[in-house]
N, C-alpha and C positions, 0 to 999 in steps of 0.2 A: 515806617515799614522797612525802611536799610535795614535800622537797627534790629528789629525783629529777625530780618533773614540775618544778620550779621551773627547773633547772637546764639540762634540756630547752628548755623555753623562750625563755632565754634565750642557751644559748651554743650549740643546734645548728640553724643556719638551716635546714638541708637538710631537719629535720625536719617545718622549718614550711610550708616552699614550696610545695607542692601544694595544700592547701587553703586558702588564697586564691585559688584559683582557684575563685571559685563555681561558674561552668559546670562544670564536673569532678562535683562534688560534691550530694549530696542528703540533705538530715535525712530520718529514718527517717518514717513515717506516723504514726505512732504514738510518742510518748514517757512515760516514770514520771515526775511531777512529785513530786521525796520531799521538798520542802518544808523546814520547818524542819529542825533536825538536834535539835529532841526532839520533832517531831509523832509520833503515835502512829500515824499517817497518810500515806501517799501515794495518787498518782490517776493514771489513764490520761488522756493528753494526746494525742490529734486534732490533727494539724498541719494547716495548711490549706496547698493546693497552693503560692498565692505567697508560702509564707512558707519552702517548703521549699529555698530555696539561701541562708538568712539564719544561716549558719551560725556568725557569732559570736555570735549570739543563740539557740539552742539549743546550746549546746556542750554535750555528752552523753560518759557513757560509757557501753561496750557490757562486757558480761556473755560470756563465752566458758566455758560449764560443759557437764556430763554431766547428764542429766532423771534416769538410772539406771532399775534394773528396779523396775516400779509395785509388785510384791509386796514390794519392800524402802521405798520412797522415795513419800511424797509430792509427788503432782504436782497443781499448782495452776494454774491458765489459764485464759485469756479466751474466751469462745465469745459466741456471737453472745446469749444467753439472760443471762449476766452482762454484757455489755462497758458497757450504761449504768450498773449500778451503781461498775462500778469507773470510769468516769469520776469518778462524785460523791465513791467514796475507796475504801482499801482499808487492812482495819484488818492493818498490818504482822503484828502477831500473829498471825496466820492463815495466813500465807505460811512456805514450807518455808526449815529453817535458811540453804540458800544464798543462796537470795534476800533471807534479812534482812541476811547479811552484805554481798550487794552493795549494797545499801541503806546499811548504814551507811559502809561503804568510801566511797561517792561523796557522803557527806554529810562526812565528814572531809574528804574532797580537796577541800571547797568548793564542787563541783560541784552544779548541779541538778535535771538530767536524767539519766535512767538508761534504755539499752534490754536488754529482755528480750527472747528470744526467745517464751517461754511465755505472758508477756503480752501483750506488743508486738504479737504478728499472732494473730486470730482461731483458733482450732484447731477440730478438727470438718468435718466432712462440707461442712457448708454457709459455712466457714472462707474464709481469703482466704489460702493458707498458699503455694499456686501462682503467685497474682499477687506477693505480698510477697517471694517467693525472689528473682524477678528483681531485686530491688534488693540482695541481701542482700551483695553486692561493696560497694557503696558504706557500708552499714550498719556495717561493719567498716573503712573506708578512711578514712570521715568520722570517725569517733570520735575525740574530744577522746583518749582512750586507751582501751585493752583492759583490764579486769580479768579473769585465768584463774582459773577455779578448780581450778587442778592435781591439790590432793590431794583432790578432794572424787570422791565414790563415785557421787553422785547429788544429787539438791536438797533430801534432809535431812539430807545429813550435813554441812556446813558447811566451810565452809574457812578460818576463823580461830581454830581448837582450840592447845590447847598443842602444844608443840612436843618430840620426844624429846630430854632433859637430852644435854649434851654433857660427854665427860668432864674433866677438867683437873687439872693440879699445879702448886700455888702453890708460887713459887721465893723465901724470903726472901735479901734482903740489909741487913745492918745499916747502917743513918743512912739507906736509900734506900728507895723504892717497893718493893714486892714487885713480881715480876715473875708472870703466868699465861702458860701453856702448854696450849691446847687442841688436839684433834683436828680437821683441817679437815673442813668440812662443802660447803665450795665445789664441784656438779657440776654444771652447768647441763645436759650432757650425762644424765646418769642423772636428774636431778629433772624434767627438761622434756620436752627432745626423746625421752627415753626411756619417759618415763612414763607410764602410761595415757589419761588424755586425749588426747595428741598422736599417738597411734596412731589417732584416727577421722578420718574423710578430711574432713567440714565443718571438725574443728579446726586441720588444717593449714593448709586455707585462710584461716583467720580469724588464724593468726600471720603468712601470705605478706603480707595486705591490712593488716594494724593497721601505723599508722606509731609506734608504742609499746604495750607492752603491760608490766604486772603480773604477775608469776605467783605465787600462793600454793602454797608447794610445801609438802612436809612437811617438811624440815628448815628451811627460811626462803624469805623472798620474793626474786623476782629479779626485777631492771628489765632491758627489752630494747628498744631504739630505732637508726637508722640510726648511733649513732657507737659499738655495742657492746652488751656485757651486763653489769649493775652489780650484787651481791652483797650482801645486808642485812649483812654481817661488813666492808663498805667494798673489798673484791676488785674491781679494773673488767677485764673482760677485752674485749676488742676484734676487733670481724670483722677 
């Protein structure tokens, strides 16, 4: 996945263009500061207005998951009654499995801001969930990149689980390499655009606006940016 964003970077302008455009562009109100990548710890991050078009200086990624049904899933969020504690920290462990994995996801990619929606904007009656929609285009356009949680059900079921074994037949040849032979696993069609997630009308919108995005799928990850779709099996397929 480095390499994917690495490679991004570097070899597709088109990708980058639009945000250097400050004016365009807005950091979120709110960001996860997830700190080291072994704190046990992250904190809610208050942007202040003129810092909000300083956008190489928060580079964030945005979180695109399912909350799921509460009688199944752990739902965890900010409300006006915790939002000072979780400025001062929030002890990961606490946090429903999706979220730990976006957490470690954006501490791998080297990143240091992470937006949630659950956290990110106040929730509750007396919330700020109305005012924060209207920006939720740029919250999704801005973003250093999209992590999806494809195959996740809800926010405890996680989206970095094992993966179902692929079948294969080793082919020997004698003085040479063996050769394998596995069953393709390449859909982007059936794991993505087909898949439950991308059937809810916010999610569609949040892959229209991401100028790259992750997808944890159940068979493997796929990368998706302006010059294509890129394959964890090394497959690149191309709009």
């Amino acid at each position: 996945m480095r390499q994917w964003v690495k490679d991004c970077d570097t070899t597709h302008p088109d990708c980058q263009t639009d945000v250097k455009d400050s004016t365009t562009f807005r950091i979120p109100t709110r960001l996860i500061d997830v700190a080291d990548i072994v704190s046990p710890n992250v904190r809610l991050l208050e942007t202040e207005p003129s810092q909000r078009d300083k956008i190489s200086q928060f580079r964030y990624i945005a979180l695109s998951h399912p909350w799921g049904d509460r009688a199944e899933h752990k739902h965890y969020f900010t409300t006006r009654q915790n939002i000072d504690s979780h400025k001062a920290g929030i002890n990961i462990g606490l946090l429903p499995e999706t979220l730990r994995n976006a957490i470690r996801v954006t501490r791998e990619l080297g990143l240091r801001y992470l937006w949630i929606d659950s956290l990110c904007i106040i929730q509750g009656e007396d919330g700020d969930f109305n005012e924060e929609a209207a920006h939720m285009e740029t919250v999704f356009s801005t973003a250093y990149c999209v992590i999806a949680a494809t195959r996740a059900s809800g926010s405890s079921s996680g989206f970095l689980g094992a993966r179902p074994e692929r079948k294969a037949v080793k082919l020997e040849r004698p003085g040479k390499s063996p050769i394998y032979i596995c069953e393709s696993i390449d859909n982007f069609q059936r794991d993505v655009i087909d898949g439950p997630l991308n059937k809810r009308g916010w999610v569609l919108q949040e892959r229209a606006l991401a100028r790259r995005t992750i997808y944890f799928a159940e068979n493997q990850n796929y990368w998706e940016c302006g010059e294509g779709v890129r394959c964890e099996t090394l497959t690149r397929m191309r709009k």
